[in-house]
Backbone bond lengths (Angstrom), bond angles and torsions (degrees), N, CA, C in turn:
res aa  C-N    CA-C-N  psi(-1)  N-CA   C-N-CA  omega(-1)  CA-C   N-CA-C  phi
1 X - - - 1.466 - - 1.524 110.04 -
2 X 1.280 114.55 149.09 1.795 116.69 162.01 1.599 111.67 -128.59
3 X 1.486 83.99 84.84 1.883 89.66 174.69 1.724 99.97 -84.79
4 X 1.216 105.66 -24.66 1.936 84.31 168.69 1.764 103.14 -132.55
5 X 1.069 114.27 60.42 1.502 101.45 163.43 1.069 98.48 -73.56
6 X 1.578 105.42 171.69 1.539 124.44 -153.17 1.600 131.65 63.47
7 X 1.348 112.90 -18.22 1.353 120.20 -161.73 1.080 106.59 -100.64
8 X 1.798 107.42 165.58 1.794 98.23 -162.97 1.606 81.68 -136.24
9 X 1.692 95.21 112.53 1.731 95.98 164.76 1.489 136.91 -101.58
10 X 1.320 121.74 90.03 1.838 107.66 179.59 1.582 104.42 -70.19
11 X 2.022 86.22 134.31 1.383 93.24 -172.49 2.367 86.63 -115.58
12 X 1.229 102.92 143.11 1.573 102.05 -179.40 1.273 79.02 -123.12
13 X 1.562 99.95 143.40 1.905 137.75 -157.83 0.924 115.10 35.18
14 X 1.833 121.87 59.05 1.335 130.73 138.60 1.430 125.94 -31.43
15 X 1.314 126.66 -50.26 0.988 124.65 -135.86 2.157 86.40 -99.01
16 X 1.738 115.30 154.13 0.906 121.61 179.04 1.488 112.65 -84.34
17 X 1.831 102.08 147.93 1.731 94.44 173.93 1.675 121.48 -80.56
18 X 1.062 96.71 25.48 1.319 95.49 -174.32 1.472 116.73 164.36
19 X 1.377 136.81 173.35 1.598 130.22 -167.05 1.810 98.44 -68.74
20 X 1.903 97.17 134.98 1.126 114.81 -174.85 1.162 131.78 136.64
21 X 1.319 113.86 -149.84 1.809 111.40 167.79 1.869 100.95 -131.87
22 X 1.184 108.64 113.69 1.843 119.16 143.74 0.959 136.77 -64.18
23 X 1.364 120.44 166.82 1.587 105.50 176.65 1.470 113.91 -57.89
24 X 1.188 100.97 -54.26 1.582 122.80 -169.22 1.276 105.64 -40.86
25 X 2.178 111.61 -64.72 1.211 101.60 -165.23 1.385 115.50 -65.61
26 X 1.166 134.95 -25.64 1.298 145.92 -150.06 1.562 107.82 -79.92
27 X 1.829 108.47 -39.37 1.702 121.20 175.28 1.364 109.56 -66.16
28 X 1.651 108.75 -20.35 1.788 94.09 -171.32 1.289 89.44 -106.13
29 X 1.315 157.33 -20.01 1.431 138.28 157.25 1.501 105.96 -52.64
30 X 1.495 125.95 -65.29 1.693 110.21 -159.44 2.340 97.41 -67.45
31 X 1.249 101.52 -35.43 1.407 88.25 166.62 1.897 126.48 -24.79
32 X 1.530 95.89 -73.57 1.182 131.61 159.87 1.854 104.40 -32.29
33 X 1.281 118.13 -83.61 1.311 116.19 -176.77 1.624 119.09 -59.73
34 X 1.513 133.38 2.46 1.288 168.76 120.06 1.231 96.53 -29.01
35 X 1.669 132.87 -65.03 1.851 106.20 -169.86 1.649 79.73 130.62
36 X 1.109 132.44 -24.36 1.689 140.28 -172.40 1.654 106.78 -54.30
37 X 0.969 122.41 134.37 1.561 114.10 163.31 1.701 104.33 -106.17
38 X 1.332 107.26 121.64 1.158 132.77 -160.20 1.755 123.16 -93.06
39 X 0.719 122.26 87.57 1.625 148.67 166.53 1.845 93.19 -69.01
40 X 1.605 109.16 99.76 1.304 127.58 165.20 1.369 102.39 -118.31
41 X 2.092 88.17 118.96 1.866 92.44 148.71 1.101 123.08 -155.35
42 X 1.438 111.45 178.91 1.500 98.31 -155.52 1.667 86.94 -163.28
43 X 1.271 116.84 161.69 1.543 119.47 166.03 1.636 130.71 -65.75
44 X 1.699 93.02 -29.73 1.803 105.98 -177.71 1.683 89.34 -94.42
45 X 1.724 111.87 102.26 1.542 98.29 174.38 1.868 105.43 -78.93
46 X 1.196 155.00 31.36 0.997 148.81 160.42 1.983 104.67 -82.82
47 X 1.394 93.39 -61.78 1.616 105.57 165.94 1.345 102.95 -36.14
48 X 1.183 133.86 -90.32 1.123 140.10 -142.03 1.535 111.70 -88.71
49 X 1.712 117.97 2.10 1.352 122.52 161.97 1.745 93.77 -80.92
50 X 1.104 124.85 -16.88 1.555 119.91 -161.48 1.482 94.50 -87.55
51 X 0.928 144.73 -59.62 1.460 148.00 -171.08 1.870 99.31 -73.32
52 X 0.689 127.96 -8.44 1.390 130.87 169.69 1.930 99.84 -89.90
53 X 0.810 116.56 -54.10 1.862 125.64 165.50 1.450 101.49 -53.26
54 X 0.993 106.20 -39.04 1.988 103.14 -177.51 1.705 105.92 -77.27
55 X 1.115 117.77 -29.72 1.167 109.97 -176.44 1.865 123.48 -88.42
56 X 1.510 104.24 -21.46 1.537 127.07 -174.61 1.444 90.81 -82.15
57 X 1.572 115.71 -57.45 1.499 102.37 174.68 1.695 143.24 -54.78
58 X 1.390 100.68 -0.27 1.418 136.65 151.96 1.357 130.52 -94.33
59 X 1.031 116.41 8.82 1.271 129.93 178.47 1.475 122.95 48.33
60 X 1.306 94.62 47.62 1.940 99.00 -168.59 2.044 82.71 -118.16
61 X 1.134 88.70 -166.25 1.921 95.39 -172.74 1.459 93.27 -124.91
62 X 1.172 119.19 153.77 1.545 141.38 -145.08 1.416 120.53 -177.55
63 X 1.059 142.95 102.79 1.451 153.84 172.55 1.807 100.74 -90.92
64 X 1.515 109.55 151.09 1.496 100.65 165.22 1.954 99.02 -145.35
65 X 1.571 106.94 118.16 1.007 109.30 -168.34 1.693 119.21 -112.96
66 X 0.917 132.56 71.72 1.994 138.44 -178.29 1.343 91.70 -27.41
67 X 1.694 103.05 117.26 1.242 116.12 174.83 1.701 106.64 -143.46
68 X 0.948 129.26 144.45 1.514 127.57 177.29 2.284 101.86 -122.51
69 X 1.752 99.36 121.33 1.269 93.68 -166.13 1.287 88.50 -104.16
70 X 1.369 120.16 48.92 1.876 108.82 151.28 1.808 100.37 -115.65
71 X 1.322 96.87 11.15 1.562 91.71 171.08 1.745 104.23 -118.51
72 X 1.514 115.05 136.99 1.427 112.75 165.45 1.593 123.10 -58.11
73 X 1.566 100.11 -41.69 1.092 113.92 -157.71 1.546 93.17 -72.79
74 X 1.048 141.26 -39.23 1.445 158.89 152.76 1.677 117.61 -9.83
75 X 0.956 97.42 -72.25 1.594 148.00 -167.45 1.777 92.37 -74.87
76 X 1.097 113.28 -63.17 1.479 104.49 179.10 1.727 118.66 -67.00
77 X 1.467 92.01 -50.59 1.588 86.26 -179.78 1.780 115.31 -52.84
78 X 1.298 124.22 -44.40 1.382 130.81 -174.01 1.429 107.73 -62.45
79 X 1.545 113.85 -18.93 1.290 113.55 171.77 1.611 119.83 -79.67
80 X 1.110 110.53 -48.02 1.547 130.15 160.79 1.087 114.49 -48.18
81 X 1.335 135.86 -33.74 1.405 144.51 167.98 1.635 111.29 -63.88
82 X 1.283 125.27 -61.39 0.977 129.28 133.77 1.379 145.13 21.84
83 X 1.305 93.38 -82.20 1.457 121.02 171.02 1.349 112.97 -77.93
84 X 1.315 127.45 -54.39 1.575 120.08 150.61 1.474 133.01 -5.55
85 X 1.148 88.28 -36.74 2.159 111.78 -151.57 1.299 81.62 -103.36
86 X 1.176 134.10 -74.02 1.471 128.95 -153.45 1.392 122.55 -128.57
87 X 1.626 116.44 17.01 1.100 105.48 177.67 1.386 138.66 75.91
88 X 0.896 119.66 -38.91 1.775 132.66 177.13 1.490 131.39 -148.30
89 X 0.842 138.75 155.68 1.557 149.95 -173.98 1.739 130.19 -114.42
90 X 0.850 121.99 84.50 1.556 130.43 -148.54 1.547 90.81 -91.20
91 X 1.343 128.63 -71.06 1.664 158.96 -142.69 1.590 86.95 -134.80
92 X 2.257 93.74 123.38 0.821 100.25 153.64 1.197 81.76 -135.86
93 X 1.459 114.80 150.72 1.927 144.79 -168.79 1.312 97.57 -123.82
94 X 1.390 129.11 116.43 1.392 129.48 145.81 1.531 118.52 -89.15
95 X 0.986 116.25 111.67 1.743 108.98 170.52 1.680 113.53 -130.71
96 X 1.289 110.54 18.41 1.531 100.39 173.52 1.975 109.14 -88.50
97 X 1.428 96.76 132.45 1.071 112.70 179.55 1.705 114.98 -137.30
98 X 1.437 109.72 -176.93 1.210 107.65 175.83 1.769 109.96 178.36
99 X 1.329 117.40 132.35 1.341 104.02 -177.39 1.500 105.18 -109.78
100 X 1.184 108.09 -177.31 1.548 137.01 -172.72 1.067 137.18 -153.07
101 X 1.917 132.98 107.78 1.669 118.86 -136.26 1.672 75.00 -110.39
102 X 1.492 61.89 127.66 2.458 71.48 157.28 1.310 77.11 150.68
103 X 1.684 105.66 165.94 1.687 135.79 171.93 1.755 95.23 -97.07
104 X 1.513 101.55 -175.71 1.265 89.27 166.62 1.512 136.65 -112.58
105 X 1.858 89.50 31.52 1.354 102.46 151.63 1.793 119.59 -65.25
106 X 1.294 95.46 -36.91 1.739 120.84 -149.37 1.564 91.18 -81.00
107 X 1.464 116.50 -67.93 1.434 95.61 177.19 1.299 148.23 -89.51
108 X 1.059 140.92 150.01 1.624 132.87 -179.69 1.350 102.99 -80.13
109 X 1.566 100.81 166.39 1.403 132.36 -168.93 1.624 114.26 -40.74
110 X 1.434 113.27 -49.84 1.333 144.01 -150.96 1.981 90.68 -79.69
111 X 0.972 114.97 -63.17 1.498 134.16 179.55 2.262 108.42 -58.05
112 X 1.251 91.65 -20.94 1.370 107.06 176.87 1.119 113.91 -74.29
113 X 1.694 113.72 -66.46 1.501 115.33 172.45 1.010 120.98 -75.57
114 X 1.539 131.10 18.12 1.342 131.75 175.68 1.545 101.20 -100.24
115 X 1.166 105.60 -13.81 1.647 111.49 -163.63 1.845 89.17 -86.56
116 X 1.211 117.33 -65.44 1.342 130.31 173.22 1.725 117.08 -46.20
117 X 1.085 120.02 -17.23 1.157 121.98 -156.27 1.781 91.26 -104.52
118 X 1.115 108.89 -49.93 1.604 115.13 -175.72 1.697 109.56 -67.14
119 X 1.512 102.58 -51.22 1.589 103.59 -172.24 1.260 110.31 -79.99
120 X 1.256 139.28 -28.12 1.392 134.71 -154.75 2.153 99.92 -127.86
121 X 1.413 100.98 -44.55 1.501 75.96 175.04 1.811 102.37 -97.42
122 X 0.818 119.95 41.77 1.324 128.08 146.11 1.445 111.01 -60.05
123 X 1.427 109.43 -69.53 1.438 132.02 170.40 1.584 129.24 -34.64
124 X 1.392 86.43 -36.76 1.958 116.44 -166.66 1.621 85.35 -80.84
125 X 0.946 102.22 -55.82 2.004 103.42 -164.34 1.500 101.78 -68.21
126 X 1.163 124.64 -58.65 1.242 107.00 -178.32 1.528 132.58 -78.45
127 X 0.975 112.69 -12.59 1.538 131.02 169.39 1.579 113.90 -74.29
128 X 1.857 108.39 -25.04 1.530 116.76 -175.60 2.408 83.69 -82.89
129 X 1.407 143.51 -78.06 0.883 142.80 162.00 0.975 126.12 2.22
130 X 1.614 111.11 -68.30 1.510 109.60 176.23 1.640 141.05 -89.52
131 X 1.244 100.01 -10.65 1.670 115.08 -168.03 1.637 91.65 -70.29
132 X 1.566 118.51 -38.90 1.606 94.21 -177.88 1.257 132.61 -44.66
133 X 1.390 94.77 -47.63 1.489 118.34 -168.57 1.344 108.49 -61.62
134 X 1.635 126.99 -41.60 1.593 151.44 172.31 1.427 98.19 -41.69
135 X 1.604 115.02 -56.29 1.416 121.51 -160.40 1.941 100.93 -72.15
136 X 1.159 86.50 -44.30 1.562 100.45 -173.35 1.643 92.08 -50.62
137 X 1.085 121.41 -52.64 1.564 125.75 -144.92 2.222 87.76 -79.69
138 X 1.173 107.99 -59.64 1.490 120.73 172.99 1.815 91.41 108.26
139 X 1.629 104.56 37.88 1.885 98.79 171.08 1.624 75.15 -166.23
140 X 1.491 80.48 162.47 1.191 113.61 -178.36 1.352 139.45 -160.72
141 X 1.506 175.04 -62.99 1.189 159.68 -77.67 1.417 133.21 -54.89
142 X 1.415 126.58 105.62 1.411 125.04 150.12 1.235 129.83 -97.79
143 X 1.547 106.04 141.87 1.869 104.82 -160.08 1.743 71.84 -126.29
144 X 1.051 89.40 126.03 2.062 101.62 151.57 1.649 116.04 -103.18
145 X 1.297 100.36 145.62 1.990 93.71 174.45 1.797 109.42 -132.57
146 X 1.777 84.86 99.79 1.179 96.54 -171.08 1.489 110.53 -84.38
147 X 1.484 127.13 -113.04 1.285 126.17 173.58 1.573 105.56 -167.47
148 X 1.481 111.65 160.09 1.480 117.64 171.50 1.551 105.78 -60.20
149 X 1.425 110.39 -26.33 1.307 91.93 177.36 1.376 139.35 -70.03
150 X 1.584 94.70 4.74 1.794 105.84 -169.69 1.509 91.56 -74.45
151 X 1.696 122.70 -17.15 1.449 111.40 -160.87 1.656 110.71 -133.73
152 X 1.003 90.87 20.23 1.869 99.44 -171.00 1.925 114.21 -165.56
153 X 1.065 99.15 116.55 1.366 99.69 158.01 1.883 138.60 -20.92
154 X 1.230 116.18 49.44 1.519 119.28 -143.94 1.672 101.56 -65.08
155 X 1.279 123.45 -5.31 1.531 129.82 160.53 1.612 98.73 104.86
156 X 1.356 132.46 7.71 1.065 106.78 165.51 1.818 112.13 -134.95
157 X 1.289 105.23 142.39 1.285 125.71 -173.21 1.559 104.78 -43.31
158 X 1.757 115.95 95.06 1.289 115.21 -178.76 1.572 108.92 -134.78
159 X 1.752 119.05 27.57 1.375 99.23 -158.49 1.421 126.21 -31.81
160 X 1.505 116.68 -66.33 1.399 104.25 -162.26 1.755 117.07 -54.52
161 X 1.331 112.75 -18.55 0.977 119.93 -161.09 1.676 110.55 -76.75
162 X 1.801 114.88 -37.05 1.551 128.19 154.43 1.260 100.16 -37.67
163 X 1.646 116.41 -79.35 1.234 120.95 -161.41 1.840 123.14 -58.30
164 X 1.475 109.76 -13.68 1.559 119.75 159.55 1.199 119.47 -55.26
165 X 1.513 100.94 -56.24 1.853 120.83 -149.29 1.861 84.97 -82.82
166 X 1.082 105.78 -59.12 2.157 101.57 168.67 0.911 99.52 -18.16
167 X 2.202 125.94 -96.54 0.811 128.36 -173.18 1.865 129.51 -27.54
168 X 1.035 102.20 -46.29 1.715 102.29 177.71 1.412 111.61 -65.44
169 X 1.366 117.80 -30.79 1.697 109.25 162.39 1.492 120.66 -60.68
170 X 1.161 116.07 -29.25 1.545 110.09 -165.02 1.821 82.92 -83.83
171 X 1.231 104.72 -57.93 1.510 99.85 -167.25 1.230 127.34 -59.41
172 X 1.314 123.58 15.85 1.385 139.09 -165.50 1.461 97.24 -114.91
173 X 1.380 112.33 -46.75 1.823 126.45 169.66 1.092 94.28 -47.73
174 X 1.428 117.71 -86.79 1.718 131.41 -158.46 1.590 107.71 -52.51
175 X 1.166 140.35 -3.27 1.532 132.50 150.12 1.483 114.54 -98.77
176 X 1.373 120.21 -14.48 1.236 127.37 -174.76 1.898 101.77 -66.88
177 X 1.565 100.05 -46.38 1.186 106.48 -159.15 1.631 109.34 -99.87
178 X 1.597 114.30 -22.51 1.396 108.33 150.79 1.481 145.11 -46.72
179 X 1.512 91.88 -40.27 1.594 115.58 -172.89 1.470 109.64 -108.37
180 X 1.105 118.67 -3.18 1.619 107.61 162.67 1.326 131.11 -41.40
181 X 1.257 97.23 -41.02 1.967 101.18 -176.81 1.522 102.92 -68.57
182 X 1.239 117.74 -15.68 1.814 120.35 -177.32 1.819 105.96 -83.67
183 X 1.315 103.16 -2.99 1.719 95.02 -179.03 1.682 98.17 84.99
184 X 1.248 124.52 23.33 1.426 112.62 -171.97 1.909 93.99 -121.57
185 X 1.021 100.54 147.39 1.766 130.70 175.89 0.943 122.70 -100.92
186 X 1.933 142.98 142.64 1.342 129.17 -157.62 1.665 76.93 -164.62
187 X 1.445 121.38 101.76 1.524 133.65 136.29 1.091 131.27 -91.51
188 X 1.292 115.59 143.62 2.093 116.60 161.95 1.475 91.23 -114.21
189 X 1.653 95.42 148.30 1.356 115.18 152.06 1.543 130.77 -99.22
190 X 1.212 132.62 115.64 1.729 125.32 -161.77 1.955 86.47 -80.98
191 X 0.847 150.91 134.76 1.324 163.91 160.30 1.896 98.18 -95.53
192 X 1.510 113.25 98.12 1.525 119.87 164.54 1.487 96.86 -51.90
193 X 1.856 103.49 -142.69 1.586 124.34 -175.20 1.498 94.20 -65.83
194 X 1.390 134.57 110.30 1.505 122.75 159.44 2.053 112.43 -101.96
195 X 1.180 109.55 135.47 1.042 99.11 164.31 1.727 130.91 -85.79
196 X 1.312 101.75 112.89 1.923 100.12 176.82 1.445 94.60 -165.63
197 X 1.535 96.38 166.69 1.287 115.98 -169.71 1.814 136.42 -26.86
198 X 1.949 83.76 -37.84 1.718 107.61 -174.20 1.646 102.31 -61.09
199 X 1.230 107.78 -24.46 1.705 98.32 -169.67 1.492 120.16 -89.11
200 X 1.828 106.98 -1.35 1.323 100.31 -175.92 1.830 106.41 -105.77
201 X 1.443 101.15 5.39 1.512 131.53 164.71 1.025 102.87 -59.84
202 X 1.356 105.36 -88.65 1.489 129.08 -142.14 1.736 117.02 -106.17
203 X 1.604 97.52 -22.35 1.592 95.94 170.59 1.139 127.72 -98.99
204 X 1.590 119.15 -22.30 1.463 143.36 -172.73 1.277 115.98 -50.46
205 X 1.455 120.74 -4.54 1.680 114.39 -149.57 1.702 92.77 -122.63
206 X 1.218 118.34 12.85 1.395 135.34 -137.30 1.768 84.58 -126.86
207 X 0.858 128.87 -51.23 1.715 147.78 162.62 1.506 117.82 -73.86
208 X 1.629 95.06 160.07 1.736 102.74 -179.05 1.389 116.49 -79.42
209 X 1.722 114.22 -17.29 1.250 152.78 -179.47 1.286 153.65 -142.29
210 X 1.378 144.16 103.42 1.269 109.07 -166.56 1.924 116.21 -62.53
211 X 1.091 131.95 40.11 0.854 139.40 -156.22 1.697 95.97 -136.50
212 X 1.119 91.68 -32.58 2.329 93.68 -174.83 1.480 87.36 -109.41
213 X 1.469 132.31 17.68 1.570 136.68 173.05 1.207 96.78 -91.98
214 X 1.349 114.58 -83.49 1.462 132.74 176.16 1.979 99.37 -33.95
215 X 1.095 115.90 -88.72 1.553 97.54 179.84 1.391 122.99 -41.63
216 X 1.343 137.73 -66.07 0.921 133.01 161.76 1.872 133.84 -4.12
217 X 1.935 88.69 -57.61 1.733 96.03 164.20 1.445 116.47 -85.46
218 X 1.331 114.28 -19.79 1.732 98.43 172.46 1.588 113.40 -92.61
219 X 1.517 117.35 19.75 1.746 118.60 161.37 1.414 78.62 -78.88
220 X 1.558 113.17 -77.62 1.386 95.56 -148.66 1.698 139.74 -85.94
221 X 1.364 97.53 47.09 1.456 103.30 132.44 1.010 132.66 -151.84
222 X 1.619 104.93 148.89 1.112 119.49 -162.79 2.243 132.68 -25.02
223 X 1.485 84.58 -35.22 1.364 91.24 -168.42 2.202 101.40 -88.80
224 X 1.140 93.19 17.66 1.602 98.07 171.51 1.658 126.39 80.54
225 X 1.729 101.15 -3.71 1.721 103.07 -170.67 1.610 93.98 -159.94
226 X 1.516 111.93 149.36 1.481 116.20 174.27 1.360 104.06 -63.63
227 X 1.646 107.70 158.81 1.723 112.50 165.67 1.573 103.13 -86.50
228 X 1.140 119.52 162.36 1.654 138.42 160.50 1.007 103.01 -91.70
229 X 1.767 108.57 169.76 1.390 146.20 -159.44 1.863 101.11 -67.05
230 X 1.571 95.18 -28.43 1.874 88.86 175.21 1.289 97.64 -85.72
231 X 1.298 135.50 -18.38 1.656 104.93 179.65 1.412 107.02 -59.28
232 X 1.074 134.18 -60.40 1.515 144.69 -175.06 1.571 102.82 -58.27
233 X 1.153 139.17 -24.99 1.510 140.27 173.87 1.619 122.03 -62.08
234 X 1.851 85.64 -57.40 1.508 96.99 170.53 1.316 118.87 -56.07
235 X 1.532 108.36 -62.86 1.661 103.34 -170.87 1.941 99.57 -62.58
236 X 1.077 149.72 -42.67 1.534 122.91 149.26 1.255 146.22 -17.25
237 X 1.645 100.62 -46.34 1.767 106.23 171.55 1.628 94.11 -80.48
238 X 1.127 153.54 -25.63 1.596 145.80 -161.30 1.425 95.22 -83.46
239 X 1.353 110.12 -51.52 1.832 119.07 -168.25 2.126 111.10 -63.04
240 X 1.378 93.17 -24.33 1.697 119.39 -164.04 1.830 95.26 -97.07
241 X 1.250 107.89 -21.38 1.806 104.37 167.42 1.589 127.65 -76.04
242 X 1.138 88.24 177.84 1.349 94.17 165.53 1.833 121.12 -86.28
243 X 1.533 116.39 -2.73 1.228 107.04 -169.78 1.685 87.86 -113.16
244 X 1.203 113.78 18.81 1.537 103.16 138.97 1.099 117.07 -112.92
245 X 1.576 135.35 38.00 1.290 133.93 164.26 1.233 134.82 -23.39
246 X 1.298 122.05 -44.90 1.420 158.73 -163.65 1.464 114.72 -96.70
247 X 1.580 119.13 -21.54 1.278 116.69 177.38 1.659 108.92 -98.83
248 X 1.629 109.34 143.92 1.063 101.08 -177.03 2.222 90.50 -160.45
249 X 1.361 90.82 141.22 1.490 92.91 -171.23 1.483 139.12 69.69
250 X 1.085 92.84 6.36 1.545 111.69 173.52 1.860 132.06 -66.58
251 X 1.202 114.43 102.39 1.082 107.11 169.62 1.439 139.98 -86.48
252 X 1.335 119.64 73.74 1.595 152.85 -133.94 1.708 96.15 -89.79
253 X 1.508 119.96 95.61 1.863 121.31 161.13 1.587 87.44 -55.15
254 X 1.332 108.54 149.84 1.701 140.56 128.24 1.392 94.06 -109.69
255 X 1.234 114.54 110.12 1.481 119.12 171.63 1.704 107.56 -142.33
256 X 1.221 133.52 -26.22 1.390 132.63 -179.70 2.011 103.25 106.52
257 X 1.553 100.46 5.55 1.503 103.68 179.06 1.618 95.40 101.81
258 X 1.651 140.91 22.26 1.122 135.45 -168.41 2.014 96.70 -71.11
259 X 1.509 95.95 -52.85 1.423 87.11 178.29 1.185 164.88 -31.03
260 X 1.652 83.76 -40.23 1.189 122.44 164.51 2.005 116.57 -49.65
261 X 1.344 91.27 -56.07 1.586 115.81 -164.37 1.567 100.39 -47.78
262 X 1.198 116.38 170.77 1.828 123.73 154.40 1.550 98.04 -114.37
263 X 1.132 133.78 5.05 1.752 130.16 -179.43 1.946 88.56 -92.96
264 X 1.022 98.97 127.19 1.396 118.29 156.57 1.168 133.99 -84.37
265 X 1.532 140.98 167.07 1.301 134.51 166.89 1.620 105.10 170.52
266 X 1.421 127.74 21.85 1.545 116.42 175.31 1.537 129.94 80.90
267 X 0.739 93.38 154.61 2.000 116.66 -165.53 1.623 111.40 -136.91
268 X 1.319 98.36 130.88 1.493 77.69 151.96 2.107 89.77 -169.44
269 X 1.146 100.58 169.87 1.745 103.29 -177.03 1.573 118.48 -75.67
């Protein structure tokens, strides 16, 4: 299919944490297989040279650019780079995230704004970069990929990390609804239990096993098994079309119906 040929999507934290498919990497390949010419980056440039190889070996077009979005200066240049290459900015993808276990007894100050700084001004930096160019152009799409946890108790001890993934919902509204009159679009995706690499990182230590992990997240949801890195891909390329024209500000679960539920059991990207 080419629901966006012609279009040029930068996706930030392409690259996977580890062997597999991420959200990230997985949105800038089906992007890519979409007709998209694909601007991947990510901080680990090995990662994100790899999903750039995944996409050339498909014969779609693919850039892979090492960018870190807790820096402006970062963040701008990779955008400028960008623009160099192709001229315009159709799709911008935020997917860098990162959690942090503790209440806020548990963590200190320093570990706080690091939590805020990665998940939410992630958003701030690249959304400050690209919206010119959006306005300039009079189109636009930004998809953020926040988490169920911005809206539900996902069962594991992540304050700052709730209070991140929150923030990226509201802030996903508040450009949605600023920049509308510019022809520009502003989605989040809530990502329920997903299975990929980040969770055998960062959630695994949380369990007796990654083995009572994996069960554990496919009790809780409803439909009996975690989604993958294409559940969250697909609904990206739909939200990043034109036959979501009409949607704007939406804070959209891929969860398997977890939301729905009152049984808990965790999220993470």
């Amino acid at each position: 299919m080419d629901r966006l040929k012609g279009k040029v999507a930068l996706v930030f934290g392409a690259g996977s944490s580890g062997p597999g498919w991420g959200n990230g990497k997985a949105a800038a390949v089906a992007y890519a297989r979409e007709g998209a010419r694909v601007v991947a980056m990510d901080i680990a440039e090995a990662a994100v040279c790899e999903t750039v190889q995944i996409i050339e070996s498909e014969n779609h077009v693919g850039m892979a650019i090492q960018a870190d979005v807790t820096s402006s200066d970062s963040v701008a240049a990779a955008v400028e780079r960008a623009m160099r290459a192709f001229g315009r900015i159709d799709i911008l993808h935020n997917n860098v995230g990162t959690t942090l276990m503790g209440g806020p007894v548990d963590i200190d100050e320093a570990a706080w704004h690091r939590s805020m700084d990665i998940n939410v001004g992630s958003v701030y930096r690249t959304s400050k970069a690209v919206l010119p160019q959006m306005i300039k152009q009079g189109s636009g799409v930004i998809i953020n990929i926040s988490s169920l946890a911005a809206i539900r108790w996902a069962g594991y001890p992540y304050f700052a990390y709730y209070a991140a993934k929150a923030a990226v919902n509201q802030a996903t509204v508040a450009i949605a609804l600023q920049y509308a009159r510019h022809g520009i679009r502003a989605n989040a995706i809530l990502p329920g239990a997903i299975d990929t690499p980040l969770i055998y990182r960062e959630i695994s230590s949380q369990y007796a096993s990654v083995e009572e992990m994996r069960a554990a997240r496919d009790r809780a949801v409803p439909t009996g098994k975690m989604g993958t890195a294409w559940d969250i891909a697909n609904a990206a390329v739909f939200l990043a079309s034109d036959e979501a024209s009409f949607i704007n500000g939406v804070c959209l679960p891929v969860d398997g119906g977890q939301s729905c539920s009152i049984v808990g059991g965790g999220d993470q990207k």
